[in-house]
BATI-180476 format. One record per residue: residue in one letter; y, x, z of N, C-alpha, C, O, CB in turn. Coordinates in steps of 0.05 Angstrom, whole numbers, plus 5000, padded with zeros to 4 digits. Each point is the difference from the previous one (the first is absolute). Glycine has a CB too. Layout:
<kolkols>
aYXZYXZYXZYXZYXZ/...
</kolkols>
This chain:
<kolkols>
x805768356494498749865021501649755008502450025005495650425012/x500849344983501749775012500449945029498150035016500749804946/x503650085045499850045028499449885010500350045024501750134977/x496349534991497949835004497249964988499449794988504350075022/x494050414995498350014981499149714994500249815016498550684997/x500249484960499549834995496749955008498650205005505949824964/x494649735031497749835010497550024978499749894979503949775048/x494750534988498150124984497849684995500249785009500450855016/x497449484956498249785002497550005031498950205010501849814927/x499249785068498750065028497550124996498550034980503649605042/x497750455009497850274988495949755011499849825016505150925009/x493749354963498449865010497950135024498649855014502549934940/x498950485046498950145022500649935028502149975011497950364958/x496049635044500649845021501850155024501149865017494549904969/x504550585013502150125023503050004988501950125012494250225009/x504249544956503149994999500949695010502449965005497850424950/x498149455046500349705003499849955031500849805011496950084940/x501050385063499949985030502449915015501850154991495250205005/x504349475023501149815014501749944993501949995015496850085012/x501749864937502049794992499449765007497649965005503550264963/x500049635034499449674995498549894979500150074976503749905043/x494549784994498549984973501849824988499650014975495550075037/x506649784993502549974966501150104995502049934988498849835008/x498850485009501350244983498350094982501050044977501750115057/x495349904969496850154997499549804969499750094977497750025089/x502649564944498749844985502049924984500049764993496550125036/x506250334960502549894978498549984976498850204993505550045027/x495649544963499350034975500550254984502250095003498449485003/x497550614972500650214988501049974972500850184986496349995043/x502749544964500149964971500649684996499149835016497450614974/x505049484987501049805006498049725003500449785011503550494969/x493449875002497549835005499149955030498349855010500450354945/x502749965056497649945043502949895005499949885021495650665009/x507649454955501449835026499149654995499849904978505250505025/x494849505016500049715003502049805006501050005023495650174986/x504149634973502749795000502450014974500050144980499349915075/x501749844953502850044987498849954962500950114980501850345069/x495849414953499749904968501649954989500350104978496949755027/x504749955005502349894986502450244984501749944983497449645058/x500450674972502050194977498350224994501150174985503749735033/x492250164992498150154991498349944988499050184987501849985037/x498249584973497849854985500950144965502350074994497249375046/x497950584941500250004978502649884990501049805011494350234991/x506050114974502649944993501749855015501249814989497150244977/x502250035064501649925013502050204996499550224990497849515037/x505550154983502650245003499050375002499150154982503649395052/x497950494992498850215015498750074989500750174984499749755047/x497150004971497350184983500650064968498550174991497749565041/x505550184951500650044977502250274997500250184984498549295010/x502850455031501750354998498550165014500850234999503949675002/x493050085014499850295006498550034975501150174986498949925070/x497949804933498150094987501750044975498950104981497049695043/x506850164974501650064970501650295013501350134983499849274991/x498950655044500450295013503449984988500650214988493450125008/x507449535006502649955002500349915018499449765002501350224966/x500450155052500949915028502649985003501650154988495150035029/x504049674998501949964999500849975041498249925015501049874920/x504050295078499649825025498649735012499249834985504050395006/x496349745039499649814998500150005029500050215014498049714940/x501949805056499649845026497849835015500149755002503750274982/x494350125025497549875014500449845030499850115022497650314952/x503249325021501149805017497249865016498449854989506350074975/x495350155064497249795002499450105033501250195011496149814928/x500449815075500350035033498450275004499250134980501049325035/x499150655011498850255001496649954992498749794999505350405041/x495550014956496349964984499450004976498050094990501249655038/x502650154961500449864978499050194970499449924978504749805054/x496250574980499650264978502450014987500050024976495049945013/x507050035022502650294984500150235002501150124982501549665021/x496850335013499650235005498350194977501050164985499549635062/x496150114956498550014983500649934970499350174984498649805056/x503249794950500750004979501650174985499650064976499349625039/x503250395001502150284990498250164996499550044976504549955049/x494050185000499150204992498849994974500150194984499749905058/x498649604953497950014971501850064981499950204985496549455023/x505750164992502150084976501150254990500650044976500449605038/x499350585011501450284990496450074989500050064976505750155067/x491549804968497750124995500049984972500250194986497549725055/x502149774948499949974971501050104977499250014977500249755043/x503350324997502150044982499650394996501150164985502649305034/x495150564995500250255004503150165010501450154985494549774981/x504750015061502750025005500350095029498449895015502749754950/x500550535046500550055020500349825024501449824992499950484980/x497849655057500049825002501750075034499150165016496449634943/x506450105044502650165021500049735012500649804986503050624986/x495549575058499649795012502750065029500150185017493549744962/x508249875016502750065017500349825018499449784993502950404973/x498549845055500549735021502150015009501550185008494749785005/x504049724986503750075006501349875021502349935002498550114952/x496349935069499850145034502050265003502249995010492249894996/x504350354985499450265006502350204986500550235007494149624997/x507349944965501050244989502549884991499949754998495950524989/x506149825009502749934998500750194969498450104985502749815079/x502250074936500450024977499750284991499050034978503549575027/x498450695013499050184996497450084984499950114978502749855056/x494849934989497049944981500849944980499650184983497549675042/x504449894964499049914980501750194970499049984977499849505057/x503350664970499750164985499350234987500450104978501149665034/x497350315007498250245005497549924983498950144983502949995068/x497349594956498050044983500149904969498350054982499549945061/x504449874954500650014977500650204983499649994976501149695040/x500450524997500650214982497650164992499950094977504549925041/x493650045001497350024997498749844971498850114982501349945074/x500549644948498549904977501450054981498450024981499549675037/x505350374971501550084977497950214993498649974981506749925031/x494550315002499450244986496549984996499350174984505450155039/x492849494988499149954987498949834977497750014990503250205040/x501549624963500349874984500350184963499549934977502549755074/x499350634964500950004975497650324999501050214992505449475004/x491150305011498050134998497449784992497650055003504850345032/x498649384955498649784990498349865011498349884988502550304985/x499549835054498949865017501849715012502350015009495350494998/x500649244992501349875023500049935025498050065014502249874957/x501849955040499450025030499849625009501549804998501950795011/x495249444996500049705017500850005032498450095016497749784951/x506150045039501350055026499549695012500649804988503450624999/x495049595036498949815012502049915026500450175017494950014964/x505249715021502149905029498449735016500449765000505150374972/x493250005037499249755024502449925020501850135010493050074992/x504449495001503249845019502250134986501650145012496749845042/x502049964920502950034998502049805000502250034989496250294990/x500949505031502349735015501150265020502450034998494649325005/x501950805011501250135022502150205001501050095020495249814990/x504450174956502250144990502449914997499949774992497350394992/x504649915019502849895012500949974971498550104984502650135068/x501649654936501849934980500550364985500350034976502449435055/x497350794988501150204983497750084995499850064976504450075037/x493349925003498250154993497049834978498050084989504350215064/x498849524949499449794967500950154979498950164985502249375031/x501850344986501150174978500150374989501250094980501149485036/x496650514997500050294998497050034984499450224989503949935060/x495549704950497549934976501350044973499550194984498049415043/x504750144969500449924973500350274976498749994979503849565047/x499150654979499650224974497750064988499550014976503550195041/x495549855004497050135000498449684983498750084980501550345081/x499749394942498249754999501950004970498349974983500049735076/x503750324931501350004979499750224980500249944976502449835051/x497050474980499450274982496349985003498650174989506950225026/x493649424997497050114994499250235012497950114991502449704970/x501250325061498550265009497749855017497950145001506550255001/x495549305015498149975011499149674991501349844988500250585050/x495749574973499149624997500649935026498350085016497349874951/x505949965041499849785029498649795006500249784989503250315010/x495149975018498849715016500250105022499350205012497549574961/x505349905032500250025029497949715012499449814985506550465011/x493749765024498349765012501149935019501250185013495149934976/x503849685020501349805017498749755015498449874985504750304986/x497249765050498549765009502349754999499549765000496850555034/x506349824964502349755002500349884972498150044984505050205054/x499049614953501949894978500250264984500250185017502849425011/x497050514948501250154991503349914993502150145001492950004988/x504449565004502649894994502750025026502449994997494249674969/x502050355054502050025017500750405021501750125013496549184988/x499350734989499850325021499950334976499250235006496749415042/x505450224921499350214982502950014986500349784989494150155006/x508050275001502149914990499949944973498750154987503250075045/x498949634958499949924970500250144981498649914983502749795028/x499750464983500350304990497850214999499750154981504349765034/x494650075008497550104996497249704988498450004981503850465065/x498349404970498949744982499349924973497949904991504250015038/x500350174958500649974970498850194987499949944976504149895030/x494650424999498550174998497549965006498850154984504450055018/x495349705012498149945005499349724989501549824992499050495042/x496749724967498549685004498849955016498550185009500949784960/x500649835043498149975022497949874994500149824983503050195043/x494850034985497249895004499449875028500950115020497650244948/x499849395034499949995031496249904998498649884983508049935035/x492950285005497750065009499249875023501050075021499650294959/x498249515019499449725019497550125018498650194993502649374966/x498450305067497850095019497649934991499749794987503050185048/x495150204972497350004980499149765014501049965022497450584965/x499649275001499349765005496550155014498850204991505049404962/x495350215073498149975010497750214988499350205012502749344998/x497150374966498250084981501150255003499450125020499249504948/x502950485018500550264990499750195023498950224998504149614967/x498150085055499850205024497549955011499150235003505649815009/x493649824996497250095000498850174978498850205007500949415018/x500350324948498850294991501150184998499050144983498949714998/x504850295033500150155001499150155019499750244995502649614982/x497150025050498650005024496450044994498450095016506049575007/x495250264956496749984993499650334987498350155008501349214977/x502450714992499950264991500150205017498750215000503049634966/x499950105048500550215025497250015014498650184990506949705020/x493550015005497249985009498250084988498250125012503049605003/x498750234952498150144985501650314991498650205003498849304979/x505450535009499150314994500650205019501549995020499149924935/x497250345030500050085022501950275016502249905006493549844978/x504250555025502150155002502849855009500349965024497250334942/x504949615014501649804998499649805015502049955013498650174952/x497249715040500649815014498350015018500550185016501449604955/x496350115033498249905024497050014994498449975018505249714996/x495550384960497149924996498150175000498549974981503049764998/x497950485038499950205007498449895028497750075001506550184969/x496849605052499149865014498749735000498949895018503950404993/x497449644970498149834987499249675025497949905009499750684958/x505549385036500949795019500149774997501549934981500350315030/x496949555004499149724991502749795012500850015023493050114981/x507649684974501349865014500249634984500449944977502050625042/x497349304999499849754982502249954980501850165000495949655036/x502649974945501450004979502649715017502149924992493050294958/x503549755070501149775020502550175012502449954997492649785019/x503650504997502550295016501150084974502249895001494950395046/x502849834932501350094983502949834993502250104996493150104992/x503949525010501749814996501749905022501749834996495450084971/x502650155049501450045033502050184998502349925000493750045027/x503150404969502250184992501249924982502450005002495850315009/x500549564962502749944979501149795006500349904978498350284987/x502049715048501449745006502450075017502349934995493549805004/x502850535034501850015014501650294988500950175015496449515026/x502950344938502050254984502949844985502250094994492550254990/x504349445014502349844988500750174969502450014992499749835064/x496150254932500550044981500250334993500250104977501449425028/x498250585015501050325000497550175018499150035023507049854979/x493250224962497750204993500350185028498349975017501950044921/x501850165065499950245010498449805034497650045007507950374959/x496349405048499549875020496749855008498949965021506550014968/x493849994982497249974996498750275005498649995021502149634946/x499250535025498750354994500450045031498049965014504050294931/x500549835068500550105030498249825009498150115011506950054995/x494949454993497749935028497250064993498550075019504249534998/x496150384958498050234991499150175012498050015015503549964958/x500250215019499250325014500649975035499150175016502950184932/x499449435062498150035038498949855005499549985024502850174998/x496549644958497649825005497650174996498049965013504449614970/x498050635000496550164982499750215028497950065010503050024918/x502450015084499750195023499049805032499550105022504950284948/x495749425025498449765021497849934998498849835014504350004990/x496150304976496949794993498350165013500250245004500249554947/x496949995057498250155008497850034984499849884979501850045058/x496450234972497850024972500449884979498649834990498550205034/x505150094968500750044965500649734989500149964976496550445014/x503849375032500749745001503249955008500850105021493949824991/x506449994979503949854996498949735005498849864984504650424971/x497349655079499049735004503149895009502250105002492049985013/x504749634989502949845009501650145023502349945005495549604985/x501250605019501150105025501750244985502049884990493949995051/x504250344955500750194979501850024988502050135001495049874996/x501949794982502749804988502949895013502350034994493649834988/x502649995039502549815013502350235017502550004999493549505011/x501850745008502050215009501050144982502150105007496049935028/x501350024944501450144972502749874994501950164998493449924979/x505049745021501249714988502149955016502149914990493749874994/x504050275044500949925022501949694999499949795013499850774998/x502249554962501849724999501150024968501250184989500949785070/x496949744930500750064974503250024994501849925014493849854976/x504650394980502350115003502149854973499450014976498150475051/x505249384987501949924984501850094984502050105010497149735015/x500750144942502050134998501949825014499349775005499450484955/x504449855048501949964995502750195019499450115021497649444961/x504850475012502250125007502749794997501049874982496550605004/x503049605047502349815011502250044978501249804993497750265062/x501950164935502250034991500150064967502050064987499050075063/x495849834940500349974972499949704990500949795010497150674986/x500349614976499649674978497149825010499449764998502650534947/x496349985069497849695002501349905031498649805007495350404964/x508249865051501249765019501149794988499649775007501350525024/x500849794948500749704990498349924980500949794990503650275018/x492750034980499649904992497149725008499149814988504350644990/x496349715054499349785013500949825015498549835010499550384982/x505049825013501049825008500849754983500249775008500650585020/x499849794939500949844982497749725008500649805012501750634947/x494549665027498449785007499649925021499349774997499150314977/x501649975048500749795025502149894989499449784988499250455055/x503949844955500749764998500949904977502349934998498350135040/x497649924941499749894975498149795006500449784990500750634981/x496949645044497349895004500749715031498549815006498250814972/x505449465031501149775022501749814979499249775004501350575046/x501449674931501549914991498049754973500649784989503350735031/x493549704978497949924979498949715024499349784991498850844975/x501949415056498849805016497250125001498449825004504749764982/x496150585012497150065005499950205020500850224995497849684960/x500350035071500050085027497950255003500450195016500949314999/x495950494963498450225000500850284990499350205011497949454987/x504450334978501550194993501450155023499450225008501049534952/x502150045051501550095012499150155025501450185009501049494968/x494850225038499350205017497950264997499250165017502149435005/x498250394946498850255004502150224989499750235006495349564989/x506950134990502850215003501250045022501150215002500049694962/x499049905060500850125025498450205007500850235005500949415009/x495350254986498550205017499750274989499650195014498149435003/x502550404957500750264990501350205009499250225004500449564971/x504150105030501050055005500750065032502050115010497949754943/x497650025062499450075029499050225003500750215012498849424998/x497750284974498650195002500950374993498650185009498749334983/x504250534997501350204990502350155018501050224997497649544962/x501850025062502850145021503349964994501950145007494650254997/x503249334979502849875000500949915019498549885016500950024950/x503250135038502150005024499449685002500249854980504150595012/x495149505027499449645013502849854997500349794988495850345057/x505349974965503849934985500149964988500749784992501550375015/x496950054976501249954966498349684989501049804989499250864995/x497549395022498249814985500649745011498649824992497750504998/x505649625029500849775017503249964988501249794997495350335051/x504150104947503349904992499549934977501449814994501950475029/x494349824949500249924978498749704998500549864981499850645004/x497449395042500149744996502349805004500449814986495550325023/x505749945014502249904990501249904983500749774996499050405022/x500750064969501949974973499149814980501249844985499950625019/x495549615003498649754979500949735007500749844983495050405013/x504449705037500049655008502849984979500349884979497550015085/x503850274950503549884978499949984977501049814988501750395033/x495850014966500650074969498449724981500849874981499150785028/x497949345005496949864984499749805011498549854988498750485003/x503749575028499149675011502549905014500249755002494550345009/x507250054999502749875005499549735019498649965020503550234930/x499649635034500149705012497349844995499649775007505650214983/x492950184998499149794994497450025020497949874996504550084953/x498250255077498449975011502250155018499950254997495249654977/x506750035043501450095025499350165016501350215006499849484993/x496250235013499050115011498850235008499950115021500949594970/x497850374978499450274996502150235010499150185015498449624947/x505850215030501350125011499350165031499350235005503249454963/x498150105047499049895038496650214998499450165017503249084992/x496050714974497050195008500750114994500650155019496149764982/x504150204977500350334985502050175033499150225007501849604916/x501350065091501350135022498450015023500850125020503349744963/x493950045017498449925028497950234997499350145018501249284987/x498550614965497950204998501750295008499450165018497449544939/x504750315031501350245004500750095019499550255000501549684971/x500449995055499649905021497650175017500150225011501849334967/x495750225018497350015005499050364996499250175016500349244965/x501150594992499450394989500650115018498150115012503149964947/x501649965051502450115018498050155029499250215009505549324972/x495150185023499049995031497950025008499550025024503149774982/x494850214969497850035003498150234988497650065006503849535002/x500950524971499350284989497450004986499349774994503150445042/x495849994955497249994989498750085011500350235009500449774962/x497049855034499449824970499949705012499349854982497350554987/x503949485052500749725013501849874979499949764993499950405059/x502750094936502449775001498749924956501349824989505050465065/x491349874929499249964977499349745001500849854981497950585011/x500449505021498549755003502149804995499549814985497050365048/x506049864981502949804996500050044957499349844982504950355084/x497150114934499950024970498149854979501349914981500050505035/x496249554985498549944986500149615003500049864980497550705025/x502749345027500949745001502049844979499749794988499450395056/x503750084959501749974987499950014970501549864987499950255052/x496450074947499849974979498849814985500450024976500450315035/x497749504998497349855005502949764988500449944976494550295078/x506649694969502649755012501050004975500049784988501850315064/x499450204930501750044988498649914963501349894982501150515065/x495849664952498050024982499949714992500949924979496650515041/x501549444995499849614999501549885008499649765000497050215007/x506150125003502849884994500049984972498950124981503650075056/x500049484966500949934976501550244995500350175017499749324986/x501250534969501850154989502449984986499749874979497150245025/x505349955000503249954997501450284991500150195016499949425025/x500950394935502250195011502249994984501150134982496050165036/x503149415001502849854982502950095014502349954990494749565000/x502550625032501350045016502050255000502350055007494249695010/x500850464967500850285001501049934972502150115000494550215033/x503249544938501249924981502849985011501850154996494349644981/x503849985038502749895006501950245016502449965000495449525004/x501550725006501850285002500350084983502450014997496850105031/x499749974956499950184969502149854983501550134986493050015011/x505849535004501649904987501950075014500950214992497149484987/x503050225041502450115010501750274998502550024996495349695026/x500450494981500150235004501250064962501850154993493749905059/x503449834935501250004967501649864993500850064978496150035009/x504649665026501949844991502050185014502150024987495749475005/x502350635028501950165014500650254988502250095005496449725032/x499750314948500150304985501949834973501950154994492150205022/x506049414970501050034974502149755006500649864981495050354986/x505449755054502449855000502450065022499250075022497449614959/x505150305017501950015014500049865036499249795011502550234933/x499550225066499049865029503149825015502050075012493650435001/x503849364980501949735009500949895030498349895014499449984947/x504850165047500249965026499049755010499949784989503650495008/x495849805031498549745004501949765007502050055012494050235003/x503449444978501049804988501249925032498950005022497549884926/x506650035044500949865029498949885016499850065024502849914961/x496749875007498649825018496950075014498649825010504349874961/x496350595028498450005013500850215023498350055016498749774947/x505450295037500550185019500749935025500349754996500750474972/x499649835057500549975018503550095008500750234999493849805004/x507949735006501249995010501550095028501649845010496349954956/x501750415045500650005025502950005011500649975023495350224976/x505549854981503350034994501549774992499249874981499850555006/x503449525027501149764979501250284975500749934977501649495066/x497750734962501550134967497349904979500649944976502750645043/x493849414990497850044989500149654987499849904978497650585058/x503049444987500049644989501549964980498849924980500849895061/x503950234957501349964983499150104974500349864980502650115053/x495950324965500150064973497149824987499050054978503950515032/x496149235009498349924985495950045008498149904989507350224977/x494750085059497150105010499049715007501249805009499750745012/x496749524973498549725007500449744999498749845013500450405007/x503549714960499449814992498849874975500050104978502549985052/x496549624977497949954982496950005013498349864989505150364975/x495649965068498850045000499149685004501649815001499150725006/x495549464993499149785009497450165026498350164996503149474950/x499450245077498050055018497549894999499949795014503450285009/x494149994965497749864998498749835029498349834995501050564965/x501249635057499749875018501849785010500049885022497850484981/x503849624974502149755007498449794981499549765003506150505007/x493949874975498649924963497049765012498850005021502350694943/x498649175016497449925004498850034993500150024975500549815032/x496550205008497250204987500950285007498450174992500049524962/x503750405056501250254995500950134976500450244998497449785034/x502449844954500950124970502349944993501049785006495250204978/x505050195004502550104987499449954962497950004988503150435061/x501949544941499850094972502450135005502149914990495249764980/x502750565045501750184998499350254975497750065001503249795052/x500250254932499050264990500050235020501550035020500149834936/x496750295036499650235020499750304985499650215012497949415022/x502750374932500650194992502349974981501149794995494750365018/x504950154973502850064993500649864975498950054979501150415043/x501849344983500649834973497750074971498349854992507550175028/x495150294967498850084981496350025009498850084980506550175002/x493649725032497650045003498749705006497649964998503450555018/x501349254992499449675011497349924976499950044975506549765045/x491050065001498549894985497350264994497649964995507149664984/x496550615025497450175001498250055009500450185017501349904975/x494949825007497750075012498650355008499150144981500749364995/x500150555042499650274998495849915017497850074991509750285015/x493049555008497149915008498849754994500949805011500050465021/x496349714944498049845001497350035011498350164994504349774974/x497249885050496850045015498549994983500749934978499749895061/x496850244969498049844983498249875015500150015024500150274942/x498249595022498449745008498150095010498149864994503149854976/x498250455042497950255012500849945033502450025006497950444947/x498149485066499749995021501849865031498949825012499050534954/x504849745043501649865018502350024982502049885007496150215040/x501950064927502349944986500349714971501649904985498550695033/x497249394990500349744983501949765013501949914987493250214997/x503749795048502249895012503750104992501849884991493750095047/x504250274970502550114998500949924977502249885001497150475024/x499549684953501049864972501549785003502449994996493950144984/x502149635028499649735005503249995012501849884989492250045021/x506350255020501849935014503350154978502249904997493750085061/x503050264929502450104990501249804972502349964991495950565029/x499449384972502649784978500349785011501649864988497150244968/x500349785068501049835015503550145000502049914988492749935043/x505150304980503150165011501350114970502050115008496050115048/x501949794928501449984982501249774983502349974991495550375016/x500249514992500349654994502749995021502350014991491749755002/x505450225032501749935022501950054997501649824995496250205029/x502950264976502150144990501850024976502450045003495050115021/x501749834953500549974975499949704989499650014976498750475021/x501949315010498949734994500449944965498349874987503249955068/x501050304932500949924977498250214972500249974976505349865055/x492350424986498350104986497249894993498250074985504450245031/x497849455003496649895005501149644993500449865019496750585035/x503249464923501649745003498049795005500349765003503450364966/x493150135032497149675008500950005030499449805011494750284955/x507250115050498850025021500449775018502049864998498250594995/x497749495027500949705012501550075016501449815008495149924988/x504050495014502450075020503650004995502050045015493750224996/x503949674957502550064980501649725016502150065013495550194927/x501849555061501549855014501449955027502149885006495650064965/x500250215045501549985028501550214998502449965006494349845024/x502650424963501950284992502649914988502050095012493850214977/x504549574995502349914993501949865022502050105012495549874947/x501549825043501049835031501250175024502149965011493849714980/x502050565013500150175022502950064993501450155014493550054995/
</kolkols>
């Protein structure tokens, strides 16, 4: 006996189907009723070529919720004709997990296989990963684990290297309405039985506000059909079904950064429509108003710098604004700001010019700083030589110096060029002015080369 019976084929009798859910009810039975995921099930795709070559092998079902991993595992152990040991690794620690492995050793070697299923196994810690590997190595079991995160970042490599991963993308519009249409028509299993009228207008309403996830489509379904009246799913029905469409995302996985990435890929791109429908995404979903204010920030410095000053000064004002006005008053600043940030010029000659620095300092020697720019307050300090040489730019005319100001071995090095992009084009203008000035014997057109001399 296993100490996780395994997952019979579902039963179709209407008193065994009595108050499951109907996405539970309406799981595909065969790999023909599941819907999506062409790209590694389609005819001679990956996937579909090993199961139907009934060499299985581990593997990794990567993809957002709805999506059918769950269901897919199950089809895979059905086909295969294989035990099918569904584990969660919520609920079970390392104990479980050898327990049931030793279970699958011994029916492994009564010629049976076992397909061991681990839903959320990002949620398994570094030992109880590894406490897989013998078992995933001797073939006593198939692993699929499913995951909504990175495998690359939430799966130890060791178990990785054993597996393949597959990833499974959210069902597009289409697909989840007919799956919503089958359901309606069959019957027992789904809904057709009541023989319930709903426009193809509302259908496309639920699949829209599921964001992609079947099961989330099916649940507003089944309390729209329980709202309807005379056997009618009207807008009303719908919309209380629906209540609020639903986002993926999670603060602390890959799709937060991966909508933050495009915001601010899409501010840096200069295109302002982008950039506010990734904010609002990311509003809409229950991102920290801080956060999404400190990362415009980072944009004014990083992406437009000098070449628009200003931006800096809004990006602190919005933030500010967030602070004190909270939500949803202080969104309205955010989106301003993204709007500002978006059709700002762009610079990031600035953040270059750290990076240079930051690398001429990693591969050279750090050099005391040069006498003459230190400060004196001592005659011991005077004698040995502090500050002299200095030149006070305000004694200077124009205020300029051709003093050097870095370490002999570094004299003459540019670490910042503007570009000709917005208030740093001026800046340009004025900075080889000030090098001319400064340097006169580097610039021999310059018309300043003469009085500079004289000076």
């Amino acid at each position: 006996m296993s100490l996780f019976d395994a997952s019979p084929l579902p039963a179709e009798r209407s008193e065994d189907l009595a108050g499951r859910p109907l996405a539970d009810r309406m799981r595909p039975r065969t790999l023909d009723e599941y819907v999506g995921q062409e790209h590694i099930l389609g005819p001679g795709k990956p996937l579909r070529a090993q199961i139907e070559s009934g060499h299985l092998t581990s593997l990794i079902l990567w993809g957002p919720p709805g999506s059918g991993k769950t269901t897919l595992a199950w089809l895979i152990a059905e086909r295969s004709r294989a035990d099918f040991v569904p584990f969660s690794a919520v609920l079970s620690g390392i104990k479980e997990i050898k327990a049931v492995m030793a279970d699958a050793e011994r029916t492994r070697r009564l010629g049976r296989k076992t397909v061991l299923f681990i839903d959320e196994i990002h949620r398994f810690n570094k030992a109880q990963q590894d406490a897989f590997l013998p078992y995933v190595e001797r073939g006593d079991v198939v692993l699929i684990g499913a995951t909504t995160e990175n495998p690359s970042f939430e799966v130890v490599s060791a178990l990785l290297s054993r597996t393949r991963v597959y990833t499974l993308r959210a069902l597009e519009t289409v697909e989840i309405v007919g799956i919503l249409r089958r359901t309606l028509e069959t019957p027992v299993r789904g809904l057709g039985q009541r023989g319930l009228k709903i426009s193809s207008e509302l259908l496309d309403e639920i699949a829209v506000g599921s964001s992609g996830d079947a099961r989330t489509a099916l649940n507003t379904l089944e309390i729209a059909a329980e709202l309807a009246k005379n056997g009618e799913i009207d807008q009303q029905s719908v919309a209380d079904a629906l209540q609020r469409k639903v986002l993926l995302y999670d603060k602390s996985g890959e799709e937060h950064f991966n909508l933050i990435s495009a915001l601010h890929k899409s501010v840096r791109s200069s295109d302002p429509d982008g950039a506010l429908y990734w904010l609002g995404r990311m509003m809409v979903a229950g991102e920290d108003r801080l956060y999404l204010a400190r990362r415009l920030v980072r944009m004014a410095i990083e992406d437009i710098g000098l070449a628009d000053p200003r931006a800096v000064e809004q990006a602190i004002a919005c933030m500010q604004t967030v602070h004190f006005l909270g939500v949803p008053e202080g969104d309205q600043a955010l989106a301003q700001l993204a709007i500002y940030l978006a059709i700002a010029p762009k610079s990031d000659a600035a953040y270059r010019a750290l990076n240079n620095v930051n690398e001429t300092i990693e591969k050279t020697v750090a050099e005391p700083v040069p006498l003459h720019l230190r400060n004196a307050p001592t005659k011991l300090m005077k004698e040995m030589g502090y500050s002299r040489g200095y030149k006070h730019a305000h004694k200077e005319k124009d205020a300029v110096t051709d003093m050097q100001c870095l370490p002999p071995s570094l004299a003459g090095t540019v670490f910042y060029e503007p570009t000709d992009r917005g208030l740093e084009q001026k800046i340009r203008e004025r900075l080889e002015w000030l090098r001319k000035k400064r340097n006169p014997e580097n610039y021999p057109d310059s018309p300043n080369q003469e009085a500079n001399v004289k000076e």
